[in-house]
N, C-alpha and C positions, 0 to 999 in steps of 0.2 A: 504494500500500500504506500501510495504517495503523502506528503503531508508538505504545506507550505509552511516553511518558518522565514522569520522578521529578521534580519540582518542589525537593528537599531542600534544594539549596544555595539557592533565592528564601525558603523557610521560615525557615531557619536567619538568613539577614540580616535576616530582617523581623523576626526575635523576638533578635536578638543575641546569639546563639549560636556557639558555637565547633562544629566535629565532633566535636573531644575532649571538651568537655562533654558533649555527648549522649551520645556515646559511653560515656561514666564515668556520666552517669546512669541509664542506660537499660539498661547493663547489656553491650551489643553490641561485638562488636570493634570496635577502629578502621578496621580493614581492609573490613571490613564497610559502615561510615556513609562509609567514601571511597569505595568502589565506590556506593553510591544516591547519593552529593552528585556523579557523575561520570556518573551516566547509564552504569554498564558490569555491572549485573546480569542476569544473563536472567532472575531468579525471585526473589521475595522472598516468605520465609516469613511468613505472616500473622500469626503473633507479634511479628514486627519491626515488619510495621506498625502494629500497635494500641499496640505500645507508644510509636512514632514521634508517631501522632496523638495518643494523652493528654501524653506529654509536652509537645510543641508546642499542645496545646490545637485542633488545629484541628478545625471546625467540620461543613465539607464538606469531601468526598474529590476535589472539583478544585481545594484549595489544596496538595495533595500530586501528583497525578497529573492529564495532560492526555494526551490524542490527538492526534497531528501525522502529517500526511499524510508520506510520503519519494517519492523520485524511482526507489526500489527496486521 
């Protein structure tokens, strides 16, 4: 079985970023940007992400999200 996970906490170190910043800049709970930096949401509004990618500036949507096979 396939499974999408969130790349956020690799973004965030690569741009030197806190989650609280993001957080505080983006506009998002904190509660919020620790669940995607933990890989524990089931569903992420597409407004979160667009905001995610312009603020991190990224480029392509596989520096934010990958596909990983599970044992499930």
């Amino acid at each position: 079985m396939k499974k999408v996970e969130i790349k956020l906490k690799d973004l965030l170190e690569s741009r030197g970023m806190s989650q609280a910043k993001l957080s505080e800049t983006i506009g998002i709970r904190p509660g919020t940007i620790n669940d995607l930096y933990h890989n524990r949401n089931k569903h992420i509004p597409r407004n979160v992400i667009d905001k995610i990618v312009n603020e991190l500036d990224v480029k392509d949507i596989k520096e934010l999200l990958t596909i990983e096979e599970t044992d499930v």
